[in-house]
C-alpha positions as CSV (number, residue, x, y, z in Angstrom):
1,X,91.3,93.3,90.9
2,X,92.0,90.0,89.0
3,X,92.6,92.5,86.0
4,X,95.6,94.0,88.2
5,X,96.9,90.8,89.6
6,X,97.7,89.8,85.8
7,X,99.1,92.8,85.1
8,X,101.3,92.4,87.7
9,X,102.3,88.5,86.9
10,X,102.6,90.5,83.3
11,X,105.2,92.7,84.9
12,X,106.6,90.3,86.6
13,X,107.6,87.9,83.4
14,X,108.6,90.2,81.3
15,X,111.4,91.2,84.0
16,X,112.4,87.9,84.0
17,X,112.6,87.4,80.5
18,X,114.3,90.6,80.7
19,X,111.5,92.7,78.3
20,X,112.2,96.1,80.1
21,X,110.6,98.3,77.7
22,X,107.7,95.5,77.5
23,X,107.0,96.4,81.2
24,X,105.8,99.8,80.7
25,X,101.9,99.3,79.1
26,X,101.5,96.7,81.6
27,X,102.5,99.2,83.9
28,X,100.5,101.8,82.6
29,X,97.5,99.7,82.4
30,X,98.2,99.2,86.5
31,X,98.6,102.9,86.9
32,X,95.4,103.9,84.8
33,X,93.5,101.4,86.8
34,X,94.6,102.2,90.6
35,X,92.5,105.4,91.2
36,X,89.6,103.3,90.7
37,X,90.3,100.4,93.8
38,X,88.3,102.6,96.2
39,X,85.4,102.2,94.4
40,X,85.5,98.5,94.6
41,X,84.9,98.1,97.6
42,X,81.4,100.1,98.7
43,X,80.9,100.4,102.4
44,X,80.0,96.9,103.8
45,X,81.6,95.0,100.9
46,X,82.9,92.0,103.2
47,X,82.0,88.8,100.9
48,X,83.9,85.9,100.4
49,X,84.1,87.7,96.6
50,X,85.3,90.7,97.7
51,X,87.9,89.3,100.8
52,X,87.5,92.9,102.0
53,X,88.2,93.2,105.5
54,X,86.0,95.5,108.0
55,X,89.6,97.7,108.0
56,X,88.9,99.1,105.0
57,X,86.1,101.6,106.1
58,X,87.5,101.9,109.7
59,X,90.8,103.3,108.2
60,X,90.0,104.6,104.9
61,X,92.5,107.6,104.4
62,X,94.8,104.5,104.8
63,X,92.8,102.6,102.3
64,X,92.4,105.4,100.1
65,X,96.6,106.6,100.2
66,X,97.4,102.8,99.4
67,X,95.7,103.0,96.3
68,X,97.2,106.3,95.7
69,X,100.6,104.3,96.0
70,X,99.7,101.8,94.0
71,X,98.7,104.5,91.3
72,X,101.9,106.5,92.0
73,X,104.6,103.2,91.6
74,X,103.0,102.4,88.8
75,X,104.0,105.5,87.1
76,X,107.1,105.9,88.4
77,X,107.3,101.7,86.7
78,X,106.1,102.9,83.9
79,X,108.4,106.1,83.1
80,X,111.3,103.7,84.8
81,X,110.4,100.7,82.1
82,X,110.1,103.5,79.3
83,X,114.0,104.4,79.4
84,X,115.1,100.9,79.1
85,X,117.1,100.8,82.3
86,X,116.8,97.9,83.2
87,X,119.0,98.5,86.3
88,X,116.8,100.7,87.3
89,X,113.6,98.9,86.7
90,X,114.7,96.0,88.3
91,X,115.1,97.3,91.3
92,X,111.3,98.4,91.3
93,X,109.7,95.0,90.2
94,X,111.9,93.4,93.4
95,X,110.0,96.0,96.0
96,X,106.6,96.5,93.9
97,X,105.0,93.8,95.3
98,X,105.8,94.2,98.5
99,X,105.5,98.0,99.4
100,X,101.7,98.5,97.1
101,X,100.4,95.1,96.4
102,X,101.4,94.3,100.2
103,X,100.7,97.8,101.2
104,X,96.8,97.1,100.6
105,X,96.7,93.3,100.9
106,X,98.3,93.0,104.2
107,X,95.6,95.2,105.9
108,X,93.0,95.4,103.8
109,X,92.3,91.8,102.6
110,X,91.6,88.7,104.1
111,X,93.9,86.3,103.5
112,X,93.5,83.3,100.9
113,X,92.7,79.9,102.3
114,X,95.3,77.5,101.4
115,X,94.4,75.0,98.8
């Protein structure tokens, strides 16, 4: 999971630095490594390593299609970044976060103590 959360701050700079093309292996990387999130987290897996909540094996399909979306969006990134419209890719980066890093975070994981 670290692995995807610098791909994503990957993603994230080089749309700031405006490195369209640049987003896609990141992207790819993200996309290649989704399908395997469910598998992170065995039945039971609620340590202060994991932050899994108890939600993900109550609502699994849920658990399961998040990934699925995070797997999907990356794609869709990916083939988006390829073309070099940056237009285009922009407006992904702006709602990735949100709609599959949130998508999973939000009711899957137990939120970060503040430092």
């Amino acid at each position: 999971m670290k692995r995807q959360g610098t791909l994503w701050k990957e993603i994230q700079d080089k749309a700031k630095a405006g490195d369209i093309r640049g987003i896609a292996p990141a992207a790819d990387k993200l996309a290649s490594s989704a399908h395997k999130v469910p598998s992170l987290f065995p039945e039971g897996a609620t340590t202060a390593k994991s932050n899994a909540k108890p939600e993900i094996w109550q609502k699994k399909a849920d658990f399961d299609a998040a990934a699925k979306k995070l797997e999907t969006e990356s794609i869709r990134l990916r083939d988006t970044a390829s073309t070099g419209n940056a237009d285009a890719t922009q407006a992904i980066v702006k709602d990735f976060g949100r709609t599959t890093c949130g998508n999973c975070h939000t009711p899957f994981r137990v939120p970060p103590k503040p430092s």
